[in-house]
N, C-alpha and C positions, 0 to 999 in steps of 0.2 A: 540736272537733265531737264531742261526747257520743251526738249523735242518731244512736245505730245504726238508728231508725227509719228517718232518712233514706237510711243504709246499706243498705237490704236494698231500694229501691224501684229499683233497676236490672235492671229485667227480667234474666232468662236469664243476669245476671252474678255472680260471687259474693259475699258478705256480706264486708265487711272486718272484721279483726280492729278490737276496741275501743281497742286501742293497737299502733298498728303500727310497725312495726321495717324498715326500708329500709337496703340499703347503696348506694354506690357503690366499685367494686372496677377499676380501669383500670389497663391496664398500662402501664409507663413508658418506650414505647417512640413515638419521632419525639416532634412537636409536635403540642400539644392540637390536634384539630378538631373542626368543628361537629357531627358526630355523638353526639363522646363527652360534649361540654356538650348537646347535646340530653338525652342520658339523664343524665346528673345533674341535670339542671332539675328533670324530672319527678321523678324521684326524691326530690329536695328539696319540690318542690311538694306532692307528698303528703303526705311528714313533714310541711311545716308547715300545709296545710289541716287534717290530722287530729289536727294536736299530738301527732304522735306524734317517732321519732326515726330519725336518717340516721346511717348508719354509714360514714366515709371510710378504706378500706385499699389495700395494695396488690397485684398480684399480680405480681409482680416475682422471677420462680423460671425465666425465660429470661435465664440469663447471657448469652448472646451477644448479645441485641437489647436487655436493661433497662440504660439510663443514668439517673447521677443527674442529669444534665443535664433529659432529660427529666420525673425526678420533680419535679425544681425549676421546670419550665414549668408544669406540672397544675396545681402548688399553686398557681402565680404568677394560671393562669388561673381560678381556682375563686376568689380571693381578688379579681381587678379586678372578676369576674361577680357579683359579692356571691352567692353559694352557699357557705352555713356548714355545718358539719356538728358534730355532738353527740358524737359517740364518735368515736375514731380516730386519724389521724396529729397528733401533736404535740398528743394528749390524752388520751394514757395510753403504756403501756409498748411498743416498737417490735415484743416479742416477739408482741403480740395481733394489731399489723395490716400487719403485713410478712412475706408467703409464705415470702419467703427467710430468715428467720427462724427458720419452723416445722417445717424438714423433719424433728426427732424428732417431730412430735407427729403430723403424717399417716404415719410410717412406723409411730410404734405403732398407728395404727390401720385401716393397712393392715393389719396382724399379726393383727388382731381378726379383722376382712374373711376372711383366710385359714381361718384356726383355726375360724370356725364356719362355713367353708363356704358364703360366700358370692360368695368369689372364688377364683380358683385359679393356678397356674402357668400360663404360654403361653411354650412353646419353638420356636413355630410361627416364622420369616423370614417376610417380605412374599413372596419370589420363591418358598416354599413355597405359601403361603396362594392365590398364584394361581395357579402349577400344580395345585393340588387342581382351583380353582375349572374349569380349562380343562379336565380329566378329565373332569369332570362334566358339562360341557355350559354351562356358565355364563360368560359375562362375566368376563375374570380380575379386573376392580375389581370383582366383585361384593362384594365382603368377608370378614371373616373367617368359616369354616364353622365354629366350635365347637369343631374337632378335636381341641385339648387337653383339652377338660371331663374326658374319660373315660381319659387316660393312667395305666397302671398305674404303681406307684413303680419298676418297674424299667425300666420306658421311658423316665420323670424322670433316674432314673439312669444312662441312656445317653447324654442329651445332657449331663447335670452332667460327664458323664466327657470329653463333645467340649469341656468348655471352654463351655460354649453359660450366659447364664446366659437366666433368665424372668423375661418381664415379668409383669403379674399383671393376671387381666380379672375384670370384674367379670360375674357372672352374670346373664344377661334372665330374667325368666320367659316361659315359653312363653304367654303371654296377651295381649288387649291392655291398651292401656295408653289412660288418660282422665285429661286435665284441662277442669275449666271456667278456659279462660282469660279474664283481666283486660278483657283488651281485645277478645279473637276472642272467645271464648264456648267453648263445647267442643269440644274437638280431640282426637282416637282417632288412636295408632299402632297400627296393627295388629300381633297376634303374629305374632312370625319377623321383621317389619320392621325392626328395630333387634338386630343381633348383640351378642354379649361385649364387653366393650372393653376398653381399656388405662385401667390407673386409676396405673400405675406400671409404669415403662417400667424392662430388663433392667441400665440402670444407676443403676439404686435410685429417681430421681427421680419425685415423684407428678407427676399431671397437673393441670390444671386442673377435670377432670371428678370430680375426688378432691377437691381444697383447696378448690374454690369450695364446695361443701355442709358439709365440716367446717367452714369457717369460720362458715360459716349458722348451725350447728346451734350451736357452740361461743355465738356470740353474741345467739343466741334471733331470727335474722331469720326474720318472718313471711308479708312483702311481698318478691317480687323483680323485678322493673322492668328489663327488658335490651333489648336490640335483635335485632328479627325476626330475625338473621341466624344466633343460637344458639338458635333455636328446636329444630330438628333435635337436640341436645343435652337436650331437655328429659326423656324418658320416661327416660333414665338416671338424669337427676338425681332424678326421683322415683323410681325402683327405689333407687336406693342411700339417699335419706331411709328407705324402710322399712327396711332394713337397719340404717342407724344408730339409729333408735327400737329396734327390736330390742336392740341392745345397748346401749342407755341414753344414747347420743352424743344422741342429737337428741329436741324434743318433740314436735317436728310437724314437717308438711311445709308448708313454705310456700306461697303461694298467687304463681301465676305470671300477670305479662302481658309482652307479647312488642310490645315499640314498633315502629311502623310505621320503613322504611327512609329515609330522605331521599337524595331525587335530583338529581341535577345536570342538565345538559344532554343533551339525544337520551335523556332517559327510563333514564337510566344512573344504579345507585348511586351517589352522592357520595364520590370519590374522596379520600383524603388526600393526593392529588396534585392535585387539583383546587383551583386560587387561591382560589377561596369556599369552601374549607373550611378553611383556615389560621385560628384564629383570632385568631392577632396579626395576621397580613397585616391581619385585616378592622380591626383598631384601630387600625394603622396608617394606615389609608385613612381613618377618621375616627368609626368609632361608637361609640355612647358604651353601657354597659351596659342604661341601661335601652330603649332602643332597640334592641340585638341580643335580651336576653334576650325583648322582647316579641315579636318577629318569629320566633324560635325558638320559643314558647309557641304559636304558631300553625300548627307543622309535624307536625301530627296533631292539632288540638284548637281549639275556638275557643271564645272567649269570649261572642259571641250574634251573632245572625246581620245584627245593623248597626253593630256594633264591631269596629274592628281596633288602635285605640291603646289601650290601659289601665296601670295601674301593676303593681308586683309585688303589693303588698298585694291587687290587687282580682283578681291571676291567682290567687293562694295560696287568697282568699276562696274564688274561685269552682271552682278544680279539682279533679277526680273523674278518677283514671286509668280508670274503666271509662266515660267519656264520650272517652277517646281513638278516634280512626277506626283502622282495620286499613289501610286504603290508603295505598301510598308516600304521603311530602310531596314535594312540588318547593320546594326551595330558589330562590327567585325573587329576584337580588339586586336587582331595581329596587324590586320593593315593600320589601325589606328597607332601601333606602334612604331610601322612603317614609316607613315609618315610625320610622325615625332621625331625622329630619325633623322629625315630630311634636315626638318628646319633646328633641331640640335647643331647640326653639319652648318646652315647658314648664320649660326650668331658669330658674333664678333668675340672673338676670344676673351676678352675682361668682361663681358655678359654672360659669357656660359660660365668664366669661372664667378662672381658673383652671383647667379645663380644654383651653383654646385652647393655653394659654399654650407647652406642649412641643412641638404641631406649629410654634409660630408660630419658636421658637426654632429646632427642627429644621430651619427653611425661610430659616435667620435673618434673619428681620424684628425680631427683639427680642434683649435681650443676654444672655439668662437662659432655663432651662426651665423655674422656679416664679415664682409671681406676686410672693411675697415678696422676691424678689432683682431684681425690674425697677427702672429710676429711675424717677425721678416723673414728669418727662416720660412716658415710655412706659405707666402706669399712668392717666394722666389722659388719654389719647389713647384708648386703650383704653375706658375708662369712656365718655367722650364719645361711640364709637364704637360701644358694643355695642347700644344698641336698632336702629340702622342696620343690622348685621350679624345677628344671632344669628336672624331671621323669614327670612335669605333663603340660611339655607345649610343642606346637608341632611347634610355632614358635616365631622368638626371639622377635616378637611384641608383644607376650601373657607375658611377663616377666614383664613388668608395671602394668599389673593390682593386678598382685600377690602378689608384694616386694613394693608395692606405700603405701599400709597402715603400710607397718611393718617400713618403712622410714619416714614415717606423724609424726610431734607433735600433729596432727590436735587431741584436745578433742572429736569430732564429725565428724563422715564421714558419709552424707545423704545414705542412702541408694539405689541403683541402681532399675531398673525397677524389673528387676528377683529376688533380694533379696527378696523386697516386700512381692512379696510372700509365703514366706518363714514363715511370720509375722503373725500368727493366734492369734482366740481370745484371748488367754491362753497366749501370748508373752507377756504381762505387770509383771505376776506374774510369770513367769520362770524369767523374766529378777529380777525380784525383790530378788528370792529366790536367782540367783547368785550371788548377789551385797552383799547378809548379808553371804553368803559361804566364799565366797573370802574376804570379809573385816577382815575374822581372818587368813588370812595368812599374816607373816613377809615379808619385802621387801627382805629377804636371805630365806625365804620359798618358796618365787614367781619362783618355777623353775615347767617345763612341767608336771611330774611326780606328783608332790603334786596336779596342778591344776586339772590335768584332775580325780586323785583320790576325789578329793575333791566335784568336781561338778558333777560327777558319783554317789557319795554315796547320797550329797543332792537334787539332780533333778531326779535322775533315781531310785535309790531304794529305799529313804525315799519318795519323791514326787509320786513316778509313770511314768512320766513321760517317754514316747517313748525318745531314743537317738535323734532322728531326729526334735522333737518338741524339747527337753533339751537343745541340744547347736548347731541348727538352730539360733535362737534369737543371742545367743551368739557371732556365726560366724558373723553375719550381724552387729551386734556394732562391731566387731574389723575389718571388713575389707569392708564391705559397700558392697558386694558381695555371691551372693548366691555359691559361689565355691570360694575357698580360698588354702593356702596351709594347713599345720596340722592344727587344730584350737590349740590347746594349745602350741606347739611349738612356736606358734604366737606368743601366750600372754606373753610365755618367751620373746620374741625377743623383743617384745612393751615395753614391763614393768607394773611395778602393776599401777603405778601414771596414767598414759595416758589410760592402760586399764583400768581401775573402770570407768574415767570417761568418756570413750567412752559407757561403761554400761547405764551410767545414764544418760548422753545426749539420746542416745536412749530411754528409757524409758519415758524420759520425752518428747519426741516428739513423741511416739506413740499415 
């Protein structure tokens, strides 16, 4: 997208750079969730609507909570979500995009920071900072009061001599502070609102509010895309950009939007505790990428106002981060099932069943978890069986229950709780009249069309028999489930041998 024309006709919002530059920067700490694949989408979505480019690093400078365990989930899950990135881990040198890495190059330029006076020592304690605050009349969380700006070097040298060491804050100016944001539009902290802070804490280590902009600036990012929740972060981040252009670190200040929260249940942030935000659980259960990511794409943003299934191509086509809403998303998992649904319904039948194949294995209904290592039998059951299946299930966990009896030799499959019911007085003698129906069809007559003609004419209009009462019973001996795929498609699929005598085991255990 060249048309900066197009770019500038967002009302009240900012003009995008010509080539824009996004990162995603997450830390490697627990297991991916939906949150943090939300802001990588967008993030991605951008880059590739505007052809521009997504930068993947870490920030991985908390030893005690960063595991490689969990850098190895990120990547695992940025890699099933099809989200690629252009610069970054495992495409160029570890030293550019791994924080823990870098800690000489933000301490040289804390040193800068310092030396011109832009940040300073802070020998201030927390249980100082709030005793001042309670002197004063204040709230002791009110924050830090400044106190340090103006220590003379022999007051430095008092606490140097207690052993005490400083951390280092970065300077506010007393003004306010304005951005046009991305998504909100413009947003004013007022001066005094936002105190000094720690940009490097008294055991050398930088903060986050430090590395996340030298990285920026180091890698020419333009665009930053993060989640409403550091938004409160922001008027630093733009105080210390001036700072770094000052001293030739950075060339600009990037341009900020602040992505709406996604919420759970009772109107509550989405917890990473919360089972719908795990995002293996959720592929666990059965969805498939382009089905999460579209329902994800819709948790701040929509595609038009009488679509909610579309592909990636036509989300990338169509997204504009300053068309995102400021209002939480509700994470709704029935529609997200919905539309999993959908695009389960749109794969090409040797992808859904190559897809199927690990839950079906994990469930063992098959002998294998790739399609390649199935027998033939199991491969031509399957095949037989996927237009029957793949329209009537909305995730790829429901594919076991479906395709597990048409794969059984088993003579008898117990009946399920919900079948059960299905099983009226009258089931002995429907099931009886099927067994003398079907005992006069050939094992080359055993095809769909004969069965279902055959047990139509003797259940339903020689018998009487409701449809529903007729080959209810029926259904429940061939698949042990009150919902199956076709019933007689089935009985093709099973064969005459194993279906009879799933008939009559049933009958005989009613």
């Amino acid at each position: 997208m060249s048309d900066n024309t197009e770019k500038t006709e967002k009302i009240g919002k900012p003009t995008l750079p010509e080539h824009v530059r996004l990162r995603f920067c997450p830390s490697p700490t627990g297991i991916p969730h939906v949150g943090m694949i939300h802001t990588a989408l967008y993030n991605w979505a951008e880059a590739r609507h505007a052809g521009g480019t997504l930068i993947f690093r870490m920030e991985d400078t908390d030893s005690k909570r960063d595991t490689q365990e969990s850098l190895d989930m990120i990547i695992e899950a940025l890699h099933w979500m099809g989200i690629d990135w252009d610069e970054g881990i495992g495409k160029g040198p570890d030293e550019m995009y791994f924080q823990s890495k870098r800690a000489d190059v933000y301490a040289k330029v804390a040193q800068q920071l310092l030396d011109a006076g832009y940040a300073y020592e802070s020998y201030s304690t927390a249980e100082e900072i709030a005793a001042r605050n309670k002197a004063a009349g204040r709230p002791e969380t009110f924050g830090y009061d400044g106190y340090d700006r103006t220590l003379s070097e022999e007051e430095k040298e008092k606490f140097r001599a207690e052993g005490r060491k400083p951390a280092l804050r970065l300077k506010m100016p007393d003004e306010d502070i304005t951005w046009n944001d991305l998504v909100r539009g413009e947003i004013t902290f007022k001066a005094g609102s936002v105190p000094d802070y720690v940009i490097v804490r008294p055991n050398g280590e930088a903060l986050y509010t430090l590395t996340n902009p030298i990285d920026d600036a180091i890698t020419e990012v333009n665009v930053v895309l993060r989640g409403e929740d550091l938004l409160p972060s922001t008027p630093r981040q733009i105080v210390l950009y001036r700072y770094l252009i000052e001293l030739g670190i950075a060339k600009q200040t990037p341009l900020f939007g602040h992505l709406p929260y996604v919420m759970g249940e009772g109107n509550k942030k989405l917890s990473k505790r919360d089972p719908q935000s795990n995002l293996f659980l959720l592929r666990d259960q059965g969805f498939i990428r382009e089905g999460l990511l579209n329902y994800l794409a819709l948790l701040g943003w929509s595609f038009s106002a009488t679509e909610d299934v579309f592909s990636m191509e036509q989300f990338t086509n169509a997204f504009d981060v300053r068309d995102v809403k400021s209002n939480p998303a509700h994470f709704d998992l029935k529609k997200a099932i919905a539309i999993n649904a959908a695009h389960i319904r749109m794969l090409e039948p040797e992808d859904f069943l190559r897809r199927s194949v690990p839950y079906l294995f994990k469930d063992g209904a098959v002998s294998a978890d790739n399609w390649d290592a199935l027998t033939d039998r199991e491969k031509t059951i399957l095949i037989q069986s996927a237009p029957l299946v793949q329209t009537r299930v909305r995730l790829l966990s429901e594919v076991t229950n479906m395709v597990a009896p048409l794969l059984s030799i088993d003579e008898y499959i117990a009946p399920a709780d919900d079948a059960k019911k299905q099983l009226k007085d009258d089931s002995a003698e429907v099931l009886d009249k099927a067994i003398a129906a079907l005992s006069t069809l050939s094992d080359d007559e055993w095809k769909t069309d004969q069965i279902h003609e055959l047990l139509s004419e003797e259940l339903v209009e020689k018998a009487g028999y409701k449809p529903r009462n007729a080959f209810g019973p029926v259904r429940v001996a061939m698949s042990g489930h009150r919902v199956s795929p076709p019933l007689f498609e089935s009985m093709e699929i099973i064969g005459k041998t194993i279906s009879m005598a799933r008939l009559a085991n049933l009958r005989a255990n009613l």
